[in-house]
C-alpha positions in Angstrom: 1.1 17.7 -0.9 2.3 20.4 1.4 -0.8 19.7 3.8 -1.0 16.4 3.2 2.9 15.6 5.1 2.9 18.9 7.7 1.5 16.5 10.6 4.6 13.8 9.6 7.5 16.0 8.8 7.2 18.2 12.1 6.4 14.9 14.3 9.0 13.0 12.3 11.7 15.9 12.5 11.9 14.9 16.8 12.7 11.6 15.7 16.0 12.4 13.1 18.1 12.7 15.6 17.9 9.6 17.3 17.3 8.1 13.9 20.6 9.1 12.8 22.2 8.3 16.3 20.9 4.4 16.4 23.0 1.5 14.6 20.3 -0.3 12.9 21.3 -3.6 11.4 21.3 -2.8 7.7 20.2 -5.8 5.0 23.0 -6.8 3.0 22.9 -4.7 -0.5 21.8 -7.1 -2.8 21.8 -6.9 -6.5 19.3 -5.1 -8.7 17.6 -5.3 -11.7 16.4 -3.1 -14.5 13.0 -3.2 -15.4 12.2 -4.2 -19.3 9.5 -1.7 -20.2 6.8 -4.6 -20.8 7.7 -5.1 -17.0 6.7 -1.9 -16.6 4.1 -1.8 -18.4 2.5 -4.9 -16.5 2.1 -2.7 -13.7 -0.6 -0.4 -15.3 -3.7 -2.1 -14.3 -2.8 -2.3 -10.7 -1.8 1.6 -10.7 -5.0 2.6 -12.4 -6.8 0.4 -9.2 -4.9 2.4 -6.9 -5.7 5.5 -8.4 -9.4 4.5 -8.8 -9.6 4.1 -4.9 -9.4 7.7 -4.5 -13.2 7.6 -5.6 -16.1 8.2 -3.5 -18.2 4.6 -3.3 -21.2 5.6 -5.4 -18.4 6.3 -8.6 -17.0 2.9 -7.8 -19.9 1.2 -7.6 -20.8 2.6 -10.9 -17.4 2.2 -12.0 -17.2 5.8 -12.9 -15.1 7.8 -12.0 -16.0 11.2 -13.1 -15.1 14.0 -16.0 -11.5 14.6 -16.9 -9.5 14.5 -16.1 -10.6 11.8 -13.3 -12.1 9.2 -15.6 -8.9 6.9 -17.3 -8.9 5.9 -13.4 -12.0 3.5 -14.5 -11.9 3.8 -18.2 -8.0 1.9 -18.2 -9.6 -0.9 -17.1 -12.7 -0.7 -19.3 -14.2 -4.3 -18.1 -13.6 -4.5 -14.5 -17.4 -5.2 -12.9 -17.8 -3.6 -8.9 -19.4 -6.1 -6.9 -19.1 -3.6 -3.4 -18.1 -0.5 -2.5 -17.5 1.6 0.8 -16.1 3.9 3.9 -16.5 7.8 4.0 -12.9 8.8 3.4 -12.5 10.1 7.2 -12.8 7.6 10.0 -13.3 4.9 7.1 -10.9 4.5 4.2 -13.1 4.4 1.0 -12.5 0.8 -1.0 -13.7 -1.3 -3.6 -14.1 -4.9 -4.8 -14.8 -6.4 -7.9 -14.0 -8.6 -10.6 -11.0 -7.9 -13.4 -12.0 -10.9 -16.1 -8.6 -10.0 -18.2 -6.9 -10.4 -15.3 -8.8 -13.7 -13.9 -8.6 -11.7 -10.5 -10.8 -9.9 -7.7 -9.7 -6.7 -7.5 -9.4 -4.6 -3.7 -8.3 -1.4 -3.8 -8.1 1.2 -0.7 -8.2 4.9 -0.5 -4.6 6.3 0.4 -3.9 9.9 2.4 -6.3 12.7 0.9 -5.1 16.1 2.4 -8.5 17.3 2.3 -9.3 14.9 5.1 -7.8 15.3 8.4 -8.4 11.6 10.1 -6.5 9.9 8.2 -3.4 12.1 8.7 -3.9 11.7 12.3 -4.2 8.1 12.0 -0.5 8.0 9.8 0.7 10.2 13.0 0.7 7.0 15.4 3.5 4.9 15.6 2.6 2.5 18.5 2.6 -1.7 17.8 -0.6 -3.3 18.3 -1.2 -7.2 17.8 -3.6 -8.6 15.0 -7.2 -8.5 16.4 -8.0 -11.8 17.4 -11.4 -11.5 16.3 -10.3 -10.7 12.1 -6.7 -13.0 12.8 -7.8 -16.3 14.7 -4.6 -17.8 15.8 -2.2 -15.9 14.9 0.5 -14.9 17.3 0.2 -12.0 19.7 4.1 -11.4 18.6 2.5 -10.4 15.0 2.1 -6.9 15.6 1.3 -3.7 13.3 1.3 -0.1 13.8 -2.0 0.6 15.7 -3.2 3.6 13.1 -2.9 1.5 10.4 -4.5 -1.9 12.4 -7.5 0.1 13.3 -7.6 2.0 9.6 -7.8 -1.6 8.3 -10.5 -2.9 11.1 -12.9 -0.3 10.0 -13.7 -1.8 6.9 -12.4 -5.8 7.3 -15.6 -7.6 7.4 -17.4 -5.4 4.6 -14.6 -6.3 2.3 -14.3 -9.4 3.3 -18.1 -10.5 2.9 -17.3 -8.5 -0.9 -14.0 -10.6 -1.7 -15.7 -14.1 -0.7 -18.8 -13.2 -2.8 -16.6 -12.2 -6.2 -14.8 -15.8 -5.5 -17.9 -17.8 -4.9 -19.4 -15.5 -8.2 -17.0 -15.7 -10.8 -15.4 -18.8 -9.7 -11.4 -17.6 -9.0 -9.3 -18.0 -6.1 -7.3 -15.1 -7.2 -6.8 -12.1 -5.4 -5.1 -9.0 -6.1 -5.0 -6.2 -3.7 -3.2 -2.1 -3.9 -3.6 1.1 -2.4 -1.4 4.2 -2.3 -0.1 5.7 1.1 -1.8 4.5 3.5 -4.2 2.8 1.3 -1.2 0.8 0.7 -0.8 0.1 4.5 -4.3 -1.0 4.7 -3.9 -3.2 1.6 -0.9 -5.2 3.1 -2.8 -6.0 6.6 -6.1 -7.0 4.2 -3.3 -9.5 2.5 -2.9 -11.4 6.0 -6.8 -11.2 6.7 -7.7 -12.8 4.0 -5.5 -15.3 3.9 -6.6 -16.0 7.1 -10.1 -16.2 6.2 -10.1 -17.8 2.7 -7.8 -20.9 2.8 -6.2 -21.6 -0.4 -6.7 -18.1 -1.6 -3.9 -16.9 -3.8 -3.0 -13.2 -3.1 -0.8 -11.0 -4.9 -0.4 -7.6 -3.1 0.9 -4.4 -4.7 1.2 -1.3 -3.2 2.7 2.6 -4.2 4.3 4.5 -1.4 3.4 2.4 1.3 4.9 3.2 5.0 6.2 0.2 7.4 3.6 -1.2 8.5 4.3 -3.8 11.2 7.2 -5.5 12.8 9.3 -8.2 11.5 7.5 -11.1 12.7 4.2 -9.2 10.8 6.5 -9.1 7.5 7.4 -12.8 7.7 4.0 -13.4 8.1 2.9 -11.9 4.9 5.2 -12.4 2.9 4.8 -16.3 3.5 1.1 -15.7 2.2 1.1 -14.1 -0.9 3.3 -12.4 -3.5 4.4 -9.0 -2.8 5.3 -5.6 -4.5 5.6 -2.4 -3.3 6.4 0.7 -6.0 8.0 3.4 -4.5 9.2 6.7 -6.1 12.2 8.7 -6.1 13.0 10.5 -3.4 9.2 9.7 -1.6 10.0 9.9 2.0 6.8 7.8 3.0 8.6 4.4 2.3 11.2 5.2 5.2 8.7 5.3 7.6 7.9 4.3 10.4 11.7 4.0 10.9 13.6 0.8 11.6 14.9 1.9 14.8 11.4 1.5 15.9 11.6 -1.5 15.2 9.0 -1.7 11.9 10.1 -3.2 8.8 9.2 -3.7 5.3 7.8 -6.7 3.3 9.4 -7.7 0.7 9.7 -6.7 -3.7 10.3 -3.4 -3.8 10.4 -1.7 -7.4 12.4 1.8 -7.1 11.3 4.3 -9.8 14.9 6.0 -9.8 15.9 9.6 -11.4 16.3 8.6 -14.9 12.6 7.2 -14.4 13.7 3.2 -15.0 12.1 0.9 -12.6 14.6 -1.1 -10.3 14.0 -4.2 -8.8 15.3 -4.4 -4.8 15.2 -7.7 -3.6 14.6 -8.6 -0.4 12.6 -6.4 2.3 14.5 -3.1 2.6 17.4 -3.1 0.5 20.4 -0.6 1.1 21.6 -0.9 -2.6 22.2 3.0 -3.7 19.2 2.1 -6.3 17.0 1.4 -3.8 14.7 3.8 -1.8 17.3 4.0 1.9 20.1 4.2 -1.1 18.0 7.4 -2.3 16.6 8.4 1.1 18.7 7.5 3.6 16.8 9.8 6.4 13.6 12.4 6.0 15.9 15.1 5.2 16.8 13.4 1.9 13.4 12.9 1.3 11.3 15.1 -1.3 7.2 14.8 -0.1 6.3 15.7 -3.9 7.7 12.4 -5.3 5.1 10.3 -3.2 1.9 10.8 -5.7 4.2 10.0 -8.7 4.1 9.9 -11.4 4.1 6.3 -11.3 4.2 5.3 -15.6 2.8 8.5 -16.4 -0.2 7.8 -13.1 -0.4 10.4 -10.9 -2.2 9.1 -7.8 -4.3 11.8 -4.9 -7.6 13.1 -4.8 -10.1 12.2 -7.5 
């Protein structure tokens, strides 16, 4: 984990000062919620997906993801069926798509930071906005704007997955679409939630990510979460979810779930919630953060390098 967060904790140590000097208009700390443990539990599928998107293509595609202690990130979800598979895990993201027939739902899940590869750290290392690429968002606003790393992470592999997600619908005859990632698979994830529902009127999208970073600015955030339902998992002390900060101006979409210390899962409604049980109520700057809570455990899931 060390490796993996050097590049952000040195360039985001220049910025705690003036992170700590700027007002920034705080959310107003709304109440939270427990978790019951089949909530929880709910939640298992979509983790093992993340997890699983740590795997090269060809185990993917195969839906197999190796010896132990690798393979419960397939085996959990014993009857999901790969319909595509792809990137190279450096200047393209690895991801999958398929079909989840338990879960009625395509499945698209994207590779998050792997310290073994040094693009992608690079790429989380950028912080400025970029609007949607006109050619993957047709008529969307120029003022709906995400963090350039993460737009060009995400326009590497957009008309792959794409082609993948409208073949699964037009296959197994769904218009549901669930989408995760860790990190910044999670990033990538949450801009593939907007694309699509660009592209595939009348999709329904569901979108749920584990240690996810801002990724664009508020008008970005509105955007999505007008288009699909959204849930981001963070854990304890993970310092990723502060980031970018707001006095940048990025913000967060909305249905966070806080694993706290005791290991209960809180609900935090609302986009970035300043109750105390919430992640800015854990982490209120980087220096509160701990790097080692961002691969988990997320319900016993440990998510990094397959």
């Amino acid at each position: 984990m060390a490796v993996r967060f050097s590049s952000l904790l040195l360039l985001f140590a220049q910025l705690v000062s003036i992170a700590l000097a700027l007002p920034v208009e705080l959310e107003a700390r709304q109440s939270v919620s427990t978790l019951s443990a089949t909530e929880v539990s709910a939640y298992k599928p979509f983790t093992w997906y993340a997890a699983a998107a740590y795997c090269e293509p060809a185990k993917t595609l195969a839906w197999n993801c190796g010896g132990l202690p690798h393979e419960a990130r397939c085996t959990s979800n014993p009857s999901f069926v790969p319909i595509a598979s792809g990137g190279n895990g450096a200047s393209i993201q690895y991801w999958y798509v398929g079909y989840d027939p338990t879960l009625k739902s395509i499945i698209v899940g994207y590779q998050g930071t792997d310290s073994s590869k040094i693009l992608p750290v690079i790429t989380n290392a950028q912080f400025d906005f970029q609007p949607l690429r006109s050619s993957l968002f047709p008529g969307v606003s120029s003022s709906v704007q995400t963090h350039n790393g993460f737009g060009d992470a995400h326009a590497a592999s957009a008309t792959a997955v794409l082609a993948a997600v409208r073949s699964g619908i037009s296959t197994y005859g769904t218009n549901q679409v669930t989408l995760t990632g860790h990190s910044l698979g999670g990033a990538i994830a949450i801009i593939a939630t907007a694309h699509l529902a660009i592209q595939i009127p009348g999709v329904s999208l569901r979108t749920i990510t584990y240690g996810s970073p801002r990724v664009g600015n508020q008008a970005f955030v509105d955007f999505v979460n007008a288009r699909a339902v959204m849930n981001r998992i963070n854990n304890k002390d993970d310092l990723v979810p502060i980031l970018p900060g707001r006095f940048l101006n990025y913000a967060h979409t909305e249905g966070e779930v806080h694993i706290v210390n005791s290991g209960s899962w809180v609900s935090c409604p609302g986009q970035d919630n300043t109750n105390s049980q919430c992640t800015i109520g854990y982490v209120p700057n980087i220096l509160a953060g701990d790097a080692g809570d961002h691969g988990g455990p997320f319900d016993g899931v440990s998510l990094g390098s397959c």
